[in-house]
C-alpha positions, 0 to 999 in steps of 0.5 A: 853052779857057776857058768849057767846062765841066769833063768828067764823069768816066766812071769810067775814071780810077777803073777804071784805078786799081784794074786797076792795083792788082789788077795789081800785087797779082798780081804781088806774089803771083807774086813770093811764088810764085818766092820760096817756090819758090827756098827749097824748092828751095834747102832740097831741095839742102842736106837730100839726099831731101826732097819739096818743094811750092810752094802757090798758090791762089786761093778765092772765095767771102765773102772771097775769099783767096790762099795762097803758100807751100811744103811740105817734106816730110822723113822723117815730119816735114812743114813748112808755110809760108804767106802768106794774104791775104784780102779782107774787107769792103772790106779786106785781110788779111794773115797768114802761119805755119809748121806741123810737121804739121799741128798744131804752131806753128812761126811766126805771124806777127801778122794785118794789117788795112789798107784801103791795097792797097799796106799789104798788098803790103808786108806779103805781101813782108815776110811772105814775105821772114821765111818764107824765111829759115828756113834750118835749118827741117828741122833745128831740127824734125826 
């Protein structure tokens, strides 16, 4: 059709784009809840009486954030491992940890900052992925 004028864009273009963003960062954090929650589970099989607890939340707020993770609980030591992520002023953050009580470092991993959602995807699949791979976790800190 030639001599038409080119339609104005409504938004929509850009709305789908970022429903499909937030979509898929949904179900990454999803993916880190299953994954954090098979790694408690498979820690609680191999250490006999331990209490295990999958973290998921969701604040609000200036920067709103997200946490994945998992707490292990064995005789009167306590593990924590974490993903957060966070919005701050147009970007991501991504950072993940590993305590023993509360106090002492176990891992930190190195915070990443990045505008690219899927930067941040990659970086909460990455960071989930090392967490979960500390299978003598109890033992080397109990």
């Amino acid at each position: 059709m030639q001599g038409q004028a080119p339609k104005a864009s409504t938004g929509k273009e850009e709305m789908n784009a970022r429903s499909a963003g937030a979509a898929t960062l949904l179900g990454a954090l999803n993916d880190a809840c299953e994954d954090f929650q098979r790694y408690g589970q498979q820690v609680a099989a191999t250490h006999g009486p331990i209490h295990w607890e999958l973290i998921g939340r969701i604040g609000p707020g200036e920067a709103p954030f997200a946490l994945v993770g998992v707490v292990l609980r064995y005789d009167r030591t306590t593990v924590d491992l974490g993903v957060d992520l966070w919005v701050r002023q147009g970007g991501f953050e991504v950072s993940g940890y590993g305590t023993v009580d509360g106090r002492r470092l176990l891992v930190d991993l190195p915070d990443v900052v990045t505008e690219d959602i899927d930067e941040a995807i990659r970086v909460l699949r990455e960071y989930t992925r090392r967490l979960c791979s500390y299978r003598n976790v109890l033992d080397d800190v109990a």
